[in-house]
py3Dmol code that shows the C-alpha trace and the ligand (Angstrom):
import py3Dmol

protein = """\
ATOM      1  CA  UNK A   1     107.033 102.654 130.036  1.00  0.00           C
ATOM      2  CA  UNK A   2     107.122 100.998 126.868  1.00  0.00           C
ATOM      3  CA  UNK A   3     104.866  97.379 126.511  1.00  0.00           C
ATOM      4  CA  UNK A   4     108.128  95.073 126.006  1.00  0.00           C
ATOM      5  CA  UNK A   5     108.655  91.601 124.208  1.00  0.00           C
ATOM      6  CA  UNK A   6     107.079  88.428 125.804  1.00  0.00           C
ATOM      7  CA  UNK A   7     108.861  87.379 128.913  1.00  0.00           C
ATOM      8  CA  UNK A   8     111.190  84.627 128.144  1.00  0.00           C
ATOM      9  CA  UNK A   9     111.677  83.269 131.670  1.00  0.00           C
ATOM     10  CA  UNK A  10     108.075  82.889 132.261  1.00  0.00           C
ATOM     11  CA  UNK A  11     106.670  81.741 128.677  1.00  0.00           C
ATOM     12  CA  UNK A  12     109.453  79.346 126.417  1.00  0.00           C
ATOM     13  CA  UNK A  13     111.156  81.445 123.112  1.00  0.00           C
ATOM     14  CA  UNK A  14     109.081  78.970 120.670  1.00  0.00           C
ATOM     15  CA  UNK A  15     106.058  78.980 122.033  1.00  0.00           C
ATOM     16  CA  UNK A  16     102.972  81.586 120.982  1.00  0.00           C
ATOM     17  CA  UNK A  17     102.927  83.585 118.390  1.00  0.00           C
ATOM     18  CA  UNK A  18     105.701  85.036 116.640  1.00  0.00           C
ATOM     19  CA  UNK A  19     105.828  88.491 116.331  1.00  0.00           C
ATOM     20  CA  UNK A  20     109.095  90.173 115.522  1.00  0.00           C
ATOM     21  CA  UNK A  21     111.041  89.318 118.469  1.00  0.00           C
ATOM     22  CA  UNK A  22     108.083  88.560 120.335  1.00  0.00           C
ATOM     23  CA  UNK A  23     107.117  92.216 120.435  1.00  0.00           C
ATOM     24  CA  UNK A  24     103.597  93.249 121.085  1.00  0.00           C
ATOM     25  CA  UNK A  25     101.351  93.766 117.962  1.00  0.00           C
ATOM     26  CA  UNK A  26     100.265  97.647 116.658  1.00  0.00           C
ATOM     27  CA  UNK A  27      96.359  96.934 118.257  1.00  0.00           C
ATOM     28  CA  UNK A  28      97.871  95.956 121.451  1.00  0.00           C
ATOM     29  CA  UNK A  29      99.627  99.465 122.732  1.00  0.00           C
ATOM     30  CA  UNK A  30      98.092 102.797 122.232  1.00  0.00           C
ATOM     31  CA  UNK A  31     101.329 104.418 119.963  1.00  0.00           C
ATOM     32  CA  UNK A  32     104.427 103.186 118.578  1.00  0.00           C
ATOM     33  CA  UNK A  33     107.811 105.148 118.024  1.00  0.00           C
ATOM     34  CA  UNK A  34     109.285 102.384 115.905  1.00  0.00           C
ATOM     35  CA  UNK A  35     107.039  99.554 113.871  1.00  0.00           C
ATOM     36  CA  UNK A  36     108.133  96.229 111.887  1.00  0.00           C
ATOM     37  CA  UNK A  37     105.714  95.943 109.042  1.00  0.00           C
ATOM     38  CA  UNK A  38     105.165  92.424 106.382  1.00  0.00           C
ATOM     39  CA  UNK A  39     105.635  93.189 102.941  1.00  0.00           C
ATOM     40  CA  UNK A  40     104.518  89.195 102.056  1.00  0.00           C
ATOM     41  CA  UNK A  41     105.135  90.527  98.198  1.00  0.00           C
ATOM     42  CA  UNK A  42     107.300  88.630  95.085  1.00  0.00           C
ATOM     43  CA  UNK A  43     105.301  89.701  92.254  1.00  0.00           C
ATOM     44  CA  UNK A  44     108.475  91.479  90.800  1.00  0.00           C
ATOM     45  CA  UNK A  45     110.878  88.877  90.981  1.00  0.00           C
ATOM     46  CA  UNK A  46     113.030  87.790  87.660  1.00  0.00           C
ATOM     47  CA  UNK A  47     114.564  84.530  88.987  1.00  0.00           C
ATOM     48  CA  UNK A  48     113.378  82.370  92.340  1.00  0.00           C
ATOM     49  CA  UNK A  49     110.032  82.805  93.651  1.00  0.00           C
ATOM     50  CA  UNK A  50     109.380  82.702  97.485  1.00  0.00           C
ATOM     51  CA  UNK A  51     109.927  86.390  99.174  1.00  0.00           C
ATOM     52  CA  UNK A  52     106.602  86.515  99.914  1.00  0.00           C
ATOM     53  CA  UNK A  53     107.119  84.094 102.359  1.00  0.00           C
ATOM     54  CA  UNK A  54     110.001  86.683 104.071  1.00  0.00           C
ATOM     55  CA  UNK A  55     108.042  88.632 106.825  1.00  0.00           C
ATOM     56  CA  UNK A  56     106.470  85.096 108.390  1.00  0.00           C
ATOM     57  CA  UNK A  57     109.798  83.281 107.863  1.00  0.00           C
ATOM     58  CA  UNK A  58     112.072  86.634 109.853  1.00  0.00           C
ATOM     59  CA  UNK A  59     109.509  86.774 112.399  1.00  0.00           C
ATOM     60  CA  UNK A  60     109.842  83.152 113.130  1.00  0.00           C
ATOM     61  CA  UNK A  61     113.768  83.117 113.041  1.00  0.00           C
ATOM     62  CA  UNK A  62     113.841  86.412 115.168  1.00  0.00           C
ATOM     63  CA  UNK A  63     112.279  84.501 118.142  1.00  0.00           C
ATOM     64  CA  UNK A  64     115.403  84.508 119.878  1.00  0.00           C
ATOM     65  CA  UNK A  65     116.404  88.113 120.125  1.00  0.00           C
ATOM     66  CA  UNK A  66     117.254  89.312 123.330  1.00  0.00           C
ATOM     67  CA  UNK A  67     115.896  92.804 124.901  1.00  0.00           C
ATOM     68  CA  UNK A  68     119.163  94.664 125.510  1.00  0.00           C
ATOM     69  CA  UNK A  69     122.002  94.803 122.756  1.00  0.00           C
ATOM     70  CA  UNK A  70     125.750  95.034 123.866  1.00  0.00           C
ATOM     71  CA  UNK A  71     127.617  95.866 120.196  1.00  0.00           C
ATOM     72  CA  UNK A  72     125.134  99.602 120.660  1.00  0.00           C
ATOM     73  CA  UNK A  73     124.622  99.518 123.972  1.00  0.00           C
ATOM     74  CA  UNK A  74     121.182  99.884 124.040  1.00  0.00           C
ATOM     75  CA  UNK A  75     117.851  98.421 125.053  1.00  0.00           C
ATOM     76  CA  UNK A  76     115.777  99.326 121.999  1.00  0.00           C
ATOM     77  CA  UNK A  77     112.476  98.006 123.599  1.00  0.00           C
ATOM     78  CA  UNK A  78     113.375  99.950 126.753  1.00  0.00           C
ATOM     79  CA  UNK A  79     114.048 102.734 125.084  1.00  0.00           C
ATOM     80  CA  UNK A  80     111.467 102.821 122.273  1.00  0.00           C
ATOM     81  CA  UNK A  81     107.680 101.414 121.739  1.00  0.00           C
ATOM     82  CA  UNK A  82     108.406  99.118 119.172  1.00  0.00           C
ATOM     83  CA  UNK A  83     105.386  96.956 117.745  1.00  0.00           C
ATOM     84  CA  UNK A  84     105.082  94.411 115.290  1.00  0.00           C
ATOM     85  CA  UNK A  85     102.306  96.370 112.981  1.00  0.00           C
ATOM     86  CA  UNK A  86     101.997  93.123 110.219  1.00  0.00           C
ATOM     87  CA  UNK A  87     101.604  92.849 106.954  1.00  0.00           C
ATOM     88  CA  UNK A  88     100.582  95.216 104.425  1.00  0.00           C
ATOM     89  CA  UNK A  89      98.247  93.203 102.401  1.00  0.00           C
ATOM     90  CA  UNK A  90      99.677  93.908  98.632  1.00  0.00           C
ATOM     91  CA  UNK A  91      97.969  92.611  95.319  1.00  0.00           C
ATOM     92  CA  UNK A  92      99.710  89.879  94.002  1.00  0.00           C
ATOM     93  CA  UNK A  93      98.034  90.022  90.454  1.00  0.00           C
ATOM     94  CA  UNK A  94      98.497  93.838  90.325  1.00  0.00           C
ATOM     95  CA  UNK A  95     102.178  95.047  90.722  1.00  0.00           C
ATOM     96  CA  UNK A  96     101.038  98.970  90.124  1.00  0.00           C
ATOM     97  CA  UNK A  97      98.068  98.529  92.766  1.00  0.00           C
ATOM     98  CA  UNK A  98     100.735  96.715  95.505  1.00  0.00           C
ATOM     99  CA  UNK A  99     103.136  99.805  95.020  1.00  0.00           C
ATOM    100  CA  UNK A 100     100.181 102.519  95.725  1.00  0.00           C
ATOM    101  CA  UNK A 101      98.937 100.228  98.427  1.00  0.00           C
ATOM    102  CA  UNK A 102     102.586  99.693  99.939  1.00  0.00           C
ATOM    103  CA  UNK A 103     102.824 103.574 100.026  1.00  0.00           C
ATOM    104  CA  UNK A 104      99.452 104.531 101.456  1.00  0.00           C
ATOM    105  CA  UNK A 105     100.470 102.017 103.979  1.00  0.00           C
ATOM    106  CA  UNK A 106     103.084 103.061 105.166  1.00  0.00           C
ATOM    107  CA  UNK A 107     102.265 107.122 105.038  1.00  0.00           C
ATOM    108  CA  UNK A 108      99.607 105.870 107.038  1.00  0.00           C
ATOM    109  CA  UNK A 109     101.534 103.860 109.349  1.00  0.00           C
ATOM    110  CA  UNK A 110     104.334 107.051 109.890  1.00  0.00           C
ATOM    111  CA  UNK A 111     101.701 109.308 110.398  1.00  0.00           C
ATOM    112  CA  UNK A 112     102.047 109.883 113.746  1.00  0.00           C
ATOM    113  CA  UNK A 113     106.323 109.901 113.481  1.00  0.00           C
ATOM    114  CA  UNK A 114     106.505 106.228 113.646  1.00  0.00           C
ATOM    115  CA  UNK A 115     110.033 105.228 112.145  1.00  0.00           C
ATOM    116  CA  UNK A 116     109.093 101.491 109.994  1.00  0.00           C
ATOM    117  CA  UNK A 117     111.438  98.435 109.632  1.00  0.00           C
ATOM    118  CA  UNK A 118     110.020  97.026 107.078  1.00  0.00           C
ATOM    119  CA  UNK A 119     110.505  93.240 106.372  1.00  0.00           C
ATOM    120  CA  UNK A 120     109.824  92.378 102.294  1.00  0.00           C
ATOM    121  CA  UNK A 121     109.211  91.106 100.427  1.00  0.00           C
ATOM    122  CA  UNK A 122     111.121  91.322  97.023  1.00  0.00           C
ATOM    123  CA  UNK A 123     112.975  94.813  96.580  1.00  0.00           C
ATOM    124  CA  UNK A 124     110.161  96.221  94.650  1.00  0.00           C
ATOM    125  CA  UNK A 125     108.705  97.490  97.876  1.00  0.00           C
ATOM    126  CA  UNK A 126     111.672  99.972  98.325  1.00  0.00           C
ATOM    127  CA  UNK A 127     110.563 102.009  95.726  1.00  0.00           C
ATOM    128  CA  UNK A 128     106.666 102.741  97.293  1.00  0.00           C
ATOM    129  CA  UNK A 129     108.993 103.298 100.770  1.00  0.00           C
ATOM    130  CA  UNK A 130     110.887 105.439  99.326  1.00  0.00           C
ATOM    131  CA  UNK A 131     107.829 107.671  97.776  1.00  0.00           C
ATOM    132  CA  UNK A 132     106.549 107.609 101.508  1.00  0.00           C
ATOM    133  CA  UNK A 133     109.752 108.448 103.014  1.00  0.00           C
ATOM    134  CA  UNK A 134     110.133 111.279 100.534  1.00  0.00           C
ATOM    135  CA  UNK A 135     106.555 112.633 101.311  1.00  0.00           C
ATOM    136  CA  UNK A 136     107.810 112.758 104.958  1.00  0.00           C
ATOM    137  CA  UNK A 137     111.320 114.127 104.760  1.00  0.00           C
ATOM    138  CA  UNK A 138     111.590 115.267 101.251  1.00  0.00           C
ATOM    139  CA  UNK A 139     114.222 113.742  98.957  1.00  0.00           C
ATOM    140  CA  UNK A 140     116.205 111.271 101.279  1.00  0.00           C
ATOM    141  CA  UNK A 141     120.017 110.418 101.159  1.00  0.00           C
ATOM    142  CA  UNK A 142     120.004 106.157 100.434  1.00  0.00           C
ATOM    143  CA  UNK A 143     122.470 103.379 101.423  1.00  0.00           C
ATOM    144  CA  UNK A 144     121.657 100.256  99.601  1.00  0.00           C
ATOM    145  CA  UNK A 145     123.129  97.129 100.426  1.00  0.00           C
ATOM    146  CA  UNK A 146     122.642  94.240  97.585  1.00  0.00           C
ATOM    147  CA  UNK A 147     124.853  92.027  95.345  1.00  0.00           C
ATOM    148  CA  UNK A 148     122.874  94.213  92.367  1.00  0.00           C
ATOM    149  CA  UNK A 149     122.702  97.944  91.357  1.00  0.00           C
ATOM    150  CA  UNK A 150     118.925  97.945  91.176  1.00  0.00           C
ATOM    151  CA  UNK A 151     118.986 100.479  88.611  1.00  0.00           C
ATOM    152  CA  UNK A 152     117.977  98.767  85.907  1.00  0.00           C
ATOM    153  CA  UNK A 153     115.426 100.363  83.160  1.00  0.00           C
ATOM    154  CA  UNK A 154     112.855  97.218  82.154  1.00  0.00           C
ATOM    155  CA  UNK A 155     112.827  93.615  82.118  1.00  0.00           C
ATOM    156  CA  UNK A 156     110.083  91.994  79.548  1.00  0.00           C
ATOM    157  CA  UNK A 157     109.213  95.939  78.862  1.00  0.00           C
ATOM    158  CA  UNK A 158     108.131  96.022  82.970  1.00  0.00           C
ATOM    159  CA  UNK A 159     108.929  99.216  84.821  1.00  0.00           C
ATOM    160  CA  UNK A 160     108.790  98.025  88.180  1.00  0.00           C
ATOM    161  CA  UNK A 161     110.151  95.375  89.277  1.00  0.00           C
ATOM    162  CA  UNK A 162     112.803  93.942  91.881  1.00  0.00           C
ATOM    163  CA  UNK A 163     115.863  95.367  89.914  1.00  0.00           C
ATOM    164  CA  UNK A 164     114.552  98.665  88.992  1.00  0.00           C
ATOM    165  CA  UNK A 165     113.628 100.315  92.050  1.00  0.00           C
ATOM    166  CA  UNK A 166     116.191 102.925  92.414  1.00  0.00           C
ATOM    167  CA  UNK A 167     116.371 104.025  88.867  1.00  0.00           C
ATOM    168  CA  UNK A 168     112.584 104.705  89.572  1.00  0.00           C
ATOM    169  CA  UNK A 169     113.344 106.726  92.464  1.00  0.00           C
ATOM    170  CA  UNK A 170     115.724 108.707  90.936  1.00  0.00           C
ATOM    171  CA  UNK A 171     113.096 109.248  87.915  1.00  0.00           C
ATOM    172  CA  UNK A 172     110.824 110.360  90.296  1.00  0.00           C
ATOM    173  CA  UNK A 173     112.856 112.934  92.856  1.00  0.00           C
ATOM    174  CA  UNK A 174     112.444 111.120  95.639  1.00  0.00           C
ATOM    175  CA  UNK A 175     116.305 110.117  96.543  1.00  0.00           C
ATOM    176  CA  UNK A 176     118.649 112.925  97.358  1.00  0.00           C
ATOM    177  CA  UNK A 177     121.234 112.307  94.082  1.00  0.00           C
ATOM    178  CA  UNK A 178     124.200 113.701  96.586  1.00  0.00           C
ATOM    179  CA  UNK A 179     123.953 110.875  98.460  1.00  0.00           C
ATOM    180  CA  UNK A 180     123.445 107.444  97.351  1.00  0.00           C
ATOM    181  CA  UNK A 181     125.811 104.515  97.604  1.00  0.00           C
ATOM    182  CA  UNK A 182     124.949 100.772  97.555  1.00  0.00           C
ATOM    183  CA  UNK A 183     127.213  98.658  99.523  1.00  0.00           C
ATOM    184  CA  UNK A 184     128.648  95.299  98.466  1.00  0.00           C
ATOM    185  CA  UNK A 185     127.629  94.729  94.832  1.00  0.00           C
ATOM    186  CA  UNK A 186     129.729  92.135  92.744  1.00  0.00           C
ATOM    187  CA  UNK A 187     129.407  89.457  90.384  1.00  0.00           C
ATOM    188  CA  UNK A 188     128.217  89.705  86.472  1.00  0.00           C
ATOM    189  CA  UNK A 189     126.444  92.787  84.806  1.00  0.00           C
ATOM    190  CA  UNK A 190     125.164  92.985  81.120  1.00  0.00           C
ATOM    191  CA  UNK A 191     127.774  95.096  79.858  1.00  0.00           C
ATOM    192  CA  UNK A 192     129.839  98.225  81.166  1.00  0.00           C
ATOM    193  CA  UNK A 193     127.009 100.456  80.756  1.00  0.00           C
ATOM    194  CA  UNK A 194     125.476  99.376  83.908  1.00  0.00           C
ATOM    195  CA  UNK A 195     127.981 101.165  85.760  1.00  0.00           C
ATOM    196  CA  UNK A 196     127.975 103.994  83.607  1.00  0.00           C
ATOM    197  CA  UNK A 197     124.146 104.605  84.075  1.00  0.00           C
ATOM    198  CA  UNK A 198     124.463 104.420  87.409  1.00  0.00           C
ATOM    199  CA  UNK A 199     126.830 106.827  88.046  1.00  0.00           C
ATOM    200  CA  UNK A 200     124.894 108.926  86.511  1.00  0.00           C
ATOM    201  CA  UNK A 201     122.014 109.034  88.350  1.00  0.00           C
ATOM    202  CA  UNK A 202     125.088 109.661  91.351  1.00  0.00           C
ATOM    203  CA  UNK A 203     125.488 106.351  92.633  1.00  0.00           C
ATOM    204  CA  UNK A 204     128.597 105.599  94.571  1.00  0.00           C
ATOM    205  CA  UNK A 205     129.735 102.502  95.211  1.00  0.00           C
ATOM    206  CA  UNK A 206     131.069 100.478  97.563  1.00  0.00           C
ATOM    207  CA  UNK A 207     131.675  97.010  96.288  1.00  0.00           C
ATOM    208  CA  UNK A 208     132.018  93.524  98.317  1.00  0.00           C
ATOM    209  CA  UNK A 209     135.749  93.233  97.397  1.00  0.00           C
ATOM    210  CA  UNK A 210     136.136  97.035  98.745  1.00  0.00           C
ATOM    211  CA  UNK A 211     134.455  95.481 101.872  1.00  0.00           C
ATOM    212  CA  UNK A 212     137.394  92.992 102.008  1.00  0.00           C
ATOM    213  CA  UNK A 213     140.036  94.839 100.933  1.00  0.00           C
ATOM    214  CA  UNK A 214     139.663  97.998 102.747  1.00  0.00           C
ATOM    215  CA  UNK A 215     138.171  96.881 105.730  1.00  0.00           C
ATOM    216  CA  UNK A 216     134.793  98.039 107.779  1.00  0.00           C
ATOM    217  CA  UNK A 217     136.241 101.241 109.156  1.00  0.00           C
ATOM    218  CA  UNK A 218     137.093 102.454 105.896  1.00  0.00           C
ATOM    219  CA  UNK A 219     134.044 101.590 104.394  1.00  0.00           C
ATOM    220  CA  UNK A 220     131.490 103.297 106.988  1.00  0.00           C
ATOM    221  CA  UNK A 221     133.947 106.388 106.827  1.00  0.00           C
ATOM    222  CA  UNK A 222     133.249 106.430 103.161  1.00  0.00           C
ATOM    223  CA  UNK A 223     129.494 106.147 103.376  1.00  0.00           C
ATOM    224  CA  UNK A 224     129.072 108.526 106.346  1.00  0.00           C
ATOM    225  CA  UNK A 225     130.692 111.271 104.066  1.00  0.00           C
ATOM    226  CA  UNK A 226     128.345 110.843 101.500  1.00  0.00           C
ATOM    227  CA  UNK A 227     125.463 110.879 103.534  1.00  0.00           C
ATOM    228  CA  UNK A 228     126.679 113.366 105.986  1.00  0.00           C
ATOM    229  CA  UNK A 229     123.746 114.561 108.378  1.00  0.00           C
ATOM    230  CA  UNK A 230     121.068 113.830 105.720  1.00  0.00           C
ATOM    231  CA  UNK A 231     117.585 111.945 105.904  1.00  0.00           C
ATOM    232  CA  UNK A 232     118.972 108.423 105.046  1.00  0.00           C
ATOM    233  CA  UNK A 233     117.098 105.470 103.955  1.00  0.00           C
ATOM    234  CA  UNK A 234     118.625 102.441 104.584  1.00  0.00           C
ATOM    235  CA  UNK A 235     118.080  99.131 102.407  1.00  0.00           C
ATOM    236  CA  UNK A 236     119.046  96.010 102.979  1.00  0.00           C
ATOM    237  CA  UNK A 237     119.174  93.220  99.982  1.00  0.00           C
ATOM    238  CA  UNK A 238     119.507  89.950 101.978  1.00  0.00           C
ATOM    239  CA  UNK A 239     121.751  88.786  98.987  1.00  0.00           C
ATOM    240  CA  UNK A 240     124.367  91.096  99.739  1.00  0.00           C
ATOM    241  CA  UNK A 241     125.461  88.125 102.119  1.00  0.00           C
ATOM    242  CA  UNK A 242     127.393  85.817 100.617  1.00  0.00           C
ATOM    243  CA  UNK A 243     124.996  82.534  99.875  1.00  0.00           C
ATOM    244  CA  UNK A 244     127.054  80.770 102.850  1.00  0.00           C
ATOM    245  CA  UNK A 245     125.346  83.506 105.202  1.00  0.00           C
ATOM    246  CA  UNK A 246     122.093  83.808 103.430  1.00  0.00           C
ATOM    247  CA  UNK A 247     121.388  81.104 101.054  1.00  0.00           C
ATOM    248  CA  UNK A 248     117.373  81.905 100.995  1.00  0.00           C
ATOM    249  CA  UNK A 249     117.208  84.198  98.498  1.00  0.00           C
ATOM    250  CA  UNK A 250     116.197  84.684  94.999  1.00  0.00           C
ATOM    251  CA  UNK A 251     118.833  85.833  92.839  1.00  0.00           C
ATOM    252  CA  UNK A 252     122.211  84.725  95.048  1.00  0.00           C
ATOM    253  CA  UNK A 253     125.408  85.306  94.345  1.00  0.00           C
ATOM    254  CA  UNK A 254     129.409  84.035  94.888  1.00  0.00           C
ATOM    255  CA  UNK A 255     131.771  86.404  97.028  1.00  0.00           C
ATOM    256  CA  UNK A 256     129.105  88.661  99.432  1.00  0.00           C
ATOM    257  CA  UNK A 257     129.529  90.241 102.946  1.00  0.00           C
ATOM    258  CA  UNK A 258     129.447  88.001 105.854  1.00  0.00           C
ATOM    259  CA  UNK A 259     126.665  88.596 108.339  1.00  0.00           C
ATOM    260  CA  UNK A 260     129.279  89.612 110.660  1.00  0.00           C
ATOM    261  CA  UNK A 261     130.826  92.530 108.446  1.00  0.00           C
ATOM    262  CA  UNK A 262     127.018  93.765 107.314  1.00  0.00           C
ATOM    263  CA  UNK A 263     126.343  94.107 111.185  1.00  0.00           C
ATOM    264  CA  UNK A 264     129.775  95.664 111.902  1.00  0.00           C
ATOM    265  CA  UNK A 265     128.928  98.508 108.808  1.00  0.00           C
ATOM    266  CA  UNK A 266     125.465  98.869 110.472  1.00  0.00           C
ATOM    267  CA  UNK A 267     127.004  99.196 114.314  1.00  0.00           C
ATOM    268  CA  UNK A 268     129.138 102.262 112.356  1.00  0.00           C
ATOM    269  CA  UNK A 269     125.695 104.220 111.832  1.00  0.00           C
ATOM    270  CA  UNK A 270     125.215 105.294 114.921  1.00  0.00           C
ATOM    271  CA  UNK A 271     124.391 109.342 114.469  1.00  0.00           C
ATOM    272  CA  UNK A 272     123.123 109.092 111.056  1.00  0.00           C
ATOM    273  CA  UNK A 273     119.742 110.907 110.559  1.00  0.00           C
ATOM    274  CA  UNK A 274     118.059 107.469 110.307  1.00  0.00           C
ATOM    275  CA  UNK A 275     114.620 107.749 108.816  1.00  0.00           C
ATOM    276  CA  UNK A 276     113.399 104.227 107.884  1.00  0.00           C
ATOM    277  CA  UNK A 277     114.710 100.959 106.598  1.00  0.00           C
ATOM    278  CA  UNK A 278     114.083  97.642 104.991  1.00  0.00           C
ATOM    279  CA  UNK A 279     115.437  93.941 104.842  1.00  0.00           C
ATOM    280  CA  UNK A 280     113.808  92.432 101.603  1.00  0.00           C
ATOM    281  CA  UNK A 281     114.168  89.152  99.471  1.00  0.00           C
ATOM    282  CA  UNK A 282     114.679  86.812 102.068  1.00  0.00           C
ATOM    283  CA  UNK A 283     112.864  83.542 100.202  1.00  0.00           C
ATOM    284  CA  UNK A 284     112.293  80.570 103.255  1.00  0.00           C
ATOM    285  CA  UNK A 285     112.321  78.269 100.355  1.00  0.00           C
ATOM    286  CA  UNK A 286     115.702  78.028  99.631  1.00  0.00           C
ATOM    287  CA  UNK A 287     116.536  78.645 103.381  1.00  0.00           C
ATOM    288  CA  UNK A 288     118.818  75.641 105.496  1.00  0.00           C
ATOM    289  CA  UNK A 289     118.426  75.531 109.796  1.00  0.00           C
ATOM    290  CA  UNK A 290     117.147  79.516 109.440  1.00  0.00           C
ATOM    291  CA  UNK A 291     120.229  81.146 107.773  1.00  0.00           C
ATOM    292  CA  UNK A 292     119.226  83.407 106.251  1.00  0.00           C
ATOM    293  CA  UNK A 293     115.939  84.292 108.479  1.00  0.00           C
ATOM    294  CA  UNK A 294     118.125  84.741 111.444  1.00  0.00           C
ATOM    295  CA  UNK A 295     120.595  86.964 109.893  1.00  0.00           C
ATOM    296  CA  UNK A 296     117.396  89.180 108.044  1.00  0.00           C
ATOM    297  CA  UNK A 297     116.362  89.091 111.777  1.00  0.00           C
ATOM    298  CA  UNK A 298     119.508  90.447 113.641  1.00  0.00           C
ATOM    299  CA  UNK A 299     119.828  93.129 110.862  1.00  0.00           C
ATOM    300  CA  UNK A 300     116.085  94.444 111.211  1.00  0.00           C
ATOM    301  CA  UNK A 301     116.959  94.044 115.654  1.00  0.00           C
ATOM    302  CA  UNK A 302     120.392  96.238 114.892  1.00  0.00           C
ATOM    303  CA  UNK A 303     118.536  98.604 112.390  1.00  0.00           C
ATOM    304  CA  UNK A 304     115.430  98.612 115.199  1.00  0.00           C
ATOM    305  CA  UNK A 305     118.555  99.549 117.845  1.00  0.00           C
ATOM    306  CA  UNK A 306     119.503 102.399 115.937  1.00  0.00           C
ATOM    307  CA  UNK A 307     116.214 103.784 115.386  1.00  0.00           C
ATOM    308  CA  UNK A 308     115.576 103.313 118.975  1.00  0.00           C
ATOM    309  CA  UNK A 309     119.104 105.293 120.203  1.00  0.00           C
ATOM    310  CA  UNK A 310     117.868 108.344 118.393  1.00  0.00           C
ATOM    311  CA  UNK A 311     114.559 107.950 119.791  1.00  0.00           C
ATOM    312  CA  UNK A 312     115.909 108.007 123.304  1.00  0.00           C
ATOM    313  CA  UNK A 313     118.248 110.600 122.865  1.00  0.00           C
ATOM    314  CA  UNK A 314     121.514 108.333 122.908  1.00  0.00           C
ATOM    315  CA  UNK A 315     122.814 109.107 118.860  1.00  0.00           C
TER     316      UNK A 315
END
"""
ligand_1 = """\
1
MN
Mn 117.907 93.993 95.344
"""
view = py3Dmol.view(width=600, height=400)
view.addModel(protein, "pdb")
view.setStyle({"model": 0}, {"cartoon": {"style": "trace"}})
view.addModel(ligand_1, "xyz")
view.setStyle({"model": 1}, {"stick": {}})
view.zoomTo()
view.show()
């Protein structure tokens, strides 16, 4: 039987420690089929500060997560051993040491088939997550949710950073180019190019306004095609809410998802190879009454939920 959260009828939901969901910690159960790991990391931010402070902030705001969840029918902490494994201690003075660090982590962490959530962070960590995914599962199919394209070259001649990720991964082989598509992107670029470069490296797109205009059905039809039965890596921009949902971020933007349609896309997942995901740049900061820490927390418990189904033999 898996070790389960803290029992809420016996010990208050804001009192102790806070784990993620009040989960026991790695040290405290002898394996885990399904970790949520810290990446307290901003180094390669280009506006507002303050991710680093995400994995403390998500854990706090996720205090009042309940064990079983009705939109998946499932129990994930029934039906899985999930931990909260902590933070990965990355450099903040050394952006190239964080990434290897990041990705020895989490090989390390996976090693013995443990699926991570991993809470950021800015959305340089996808890229070392990515390299570790890859090493697992070989090049893996990627559905990226984020106001932004992340598939930018350089900013101030730096290669990594938090909008550059994914035009590294491509660069280095580690995404399957068949089957990529962000989710909810809108608001200013540099120039048409952007888009142009992107589709290139076989990006398709789902934009916010799609999200409005054609609806949530249509939307997870569209991205299940692409990524078919395929290792998929899913990665979750916090700003892809609109600032009304999630206004502690660093580089927000007008016209996002609500946290109700980025669940609702999510709850269409179910059966998709599922290998790993992330919720990154969630900056307490510019958070109001835990916004944006209790949506980041919901998505990482429905993302948890769906790792957990195909752990116990449900999707
Ligand atoms: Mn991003």
């Amino acid at each position: 039987m898996p070790v389960g959260p803290v029992d809420a009828s016996k010990n208050p939901r804001y009192a102790g420690f806070a784990t993620f969901a009040r989960l026991p910690r790695l040290d405290q159960v002898e394996r885990a089929d399904i970790a949520i790991v810290g990446v307290p990391f901003d180094t390669g931010v280009s506006y507002r500060p303050g991710a680093r402070f995400g994995p403390s902030h998500v854990r706090e705001s996720s205090r009042l997560l309940r064990p079983y969840n009705p939109a998946l029918d499932v129990s994930p902490f029934a039906a899985a051993q999930v931990v909260d494994a902590g933070d990965i201690a990355a450099n903040p003075f050394n952006i190239n040491e964080a990434l290897e660090t990041v990705q020895a982590s989490a090989l390390d962490l996976t090693a013995g088939g443990t699926r991570l959530v991993t809470i950021g962070g800015d959305h340089t960590i996808a890229l070392p997550l990515l390299r570790a995914a890859a090493e697992r599962h070989g090049p893996v199919a990627l559905v990226h949710f984020d106001a932004h394209l992340d598939t930018w070259d350089t900013y101030f001649g730096a290669e990594y950073t938090h909008g550059t990720p994914f035009r590294r991964a491509v660069e280095e082989g580690v995404l399957d180019t068949e089957a990529l598509c962000h989710v909810g992107t809108r608001g200013p670029l540099y120039g048409k190019k952007d888009l142009e470069e992107d589709r290139r490296f076989g990006f398709g797109i789902v934009t916010s306004s799609d999200v409005f205009r054609q609806g949530v059905d249509e939307v997870v039809d569209k991205i299940r095609q692409r990524v078919g039965n395929r290792p998929v890596y899913v990665s979750i921009d916090i700003d892809v809410l609109d600032p009304a949902h999630a206004p502690g971020t660093g580089t927000p933007e007008a016209g996002g998802l609500t946290s109700r349609e980025l669940l609702e896309i999510l709850r269409g997942f179910v059966g998709l190879n599922l290998i790993g995901a992330d919720v990154v740049e969630v900056a307490p900061a510019y958070d109001h009454a835990e916004l944006t820490g209790v949506a980041a927390s919901h998505v990482a418990y429905d993302l948890v939920s769906l790792l957990a189904m195909r752990h116990g033999g449900q999707a």
